[in-house]
N, C-alpha and C positions, 0 to 999 in steps of 0.2 A: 504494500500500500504506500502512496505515494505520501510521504511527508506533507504535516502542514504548514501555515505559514506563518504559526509564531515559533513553531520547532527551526526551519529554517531563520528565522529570525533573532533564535533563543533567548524568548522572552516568555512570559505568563500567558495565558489566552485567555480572553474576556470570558464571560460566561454566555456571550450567545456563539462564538467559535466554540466552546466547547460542548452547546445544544449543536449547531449544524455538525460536527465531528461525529456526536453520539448519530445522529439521525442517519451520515453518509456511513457511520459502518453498519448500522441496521439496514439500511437499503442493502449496502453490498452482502450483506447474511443473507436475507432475503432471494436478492436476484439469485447466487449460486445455490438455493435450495429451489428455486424452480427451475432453475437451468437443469437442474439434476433430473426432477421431477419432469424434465418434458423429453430431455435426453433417456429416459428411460422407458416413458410411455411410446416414443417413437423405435426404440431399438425392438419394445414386445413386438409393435404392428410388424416389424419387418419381418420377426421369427415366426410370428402368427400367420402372415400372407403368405411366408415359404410353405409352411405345413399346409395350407390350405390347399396351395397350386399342385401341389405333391401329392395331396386326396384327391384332386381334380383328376389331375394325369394316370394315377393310378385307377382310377374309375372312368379310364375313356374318355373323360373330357377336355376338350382343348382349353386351355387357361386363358388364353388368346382373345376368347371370347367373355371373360368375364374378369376386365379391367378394374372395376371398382370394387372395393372391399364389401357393400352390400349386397353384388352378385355374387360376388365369391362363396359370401355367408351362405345366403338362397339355396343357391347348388350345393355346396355341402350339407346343408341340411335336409335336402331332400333325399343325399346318398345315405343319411342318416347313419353314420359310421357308429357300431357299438360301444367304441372306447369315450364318444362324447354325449353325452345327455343334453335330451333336447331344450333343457333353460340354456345350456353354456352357450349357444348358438345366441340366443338373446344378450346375455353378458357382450358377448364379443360384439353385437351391435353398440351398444353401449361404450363399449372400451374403447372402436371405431368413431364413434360421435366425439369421447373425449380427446382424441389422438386428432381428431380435424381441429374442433375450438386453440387445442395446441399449438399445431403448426400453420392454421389458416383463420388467425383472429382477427381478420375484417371478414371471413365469412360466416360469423356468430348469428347473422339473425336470419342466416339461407338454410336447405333443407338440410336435416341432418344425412351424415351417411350412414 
């Protein structure tokens, strides 16, 4: 963190420097805990869409044709694979919804995916 400027100055810091100091390192805790927090919602969808296309393909279907993460869902849920119960299929709409708001927050009040 980049020094302030009564440290580079070395002097005392008034008391609103040391309100704006307390507020910029709570911003900065802040932003790298949603950095984290989107950086990881984003790494699930990636592992989540792999396994998807990989039910798809192993079930005959071309992934080709089900570009967006709500098709994807659809179609595996209709191959109804054993190992996943049909709420998780909902969840993962859901996880999908929060993974857009994440990475595409001027499209908040467009359709979810």
């Amino acid at each position: 963190m980049a020094k302030e400027i009564w440290e580079l100055e070395e002097r005392v810091p008034t008391e609103r420097e040391l309100f704006f100091a307390e507020h910029r390192k709570r911003f900065d805790e802040d932003l790298k805990r949603v950095d984290d927090m989107i950086l990881t919602a984003l790494k699930a969808q990636i592992v989540i869409e792999r396994q998807m296309i990989a039910l798809l393909e192993a079930h005959g279907r071309d992934s080709k044709h089900f570009f967006f993460t709500k098709n994807k869902i659809k179609e595996c849920k209709k191959i109804d694979p054993p190992e996943v119960e049909q709420p998780i299929w909902h969840l993962l709409s859901k996880c999908s919804w929060v993974r857009n708001e994440l990475a595409h927050p001027s499209m908040m009040t467009r359709a979810k995916d």
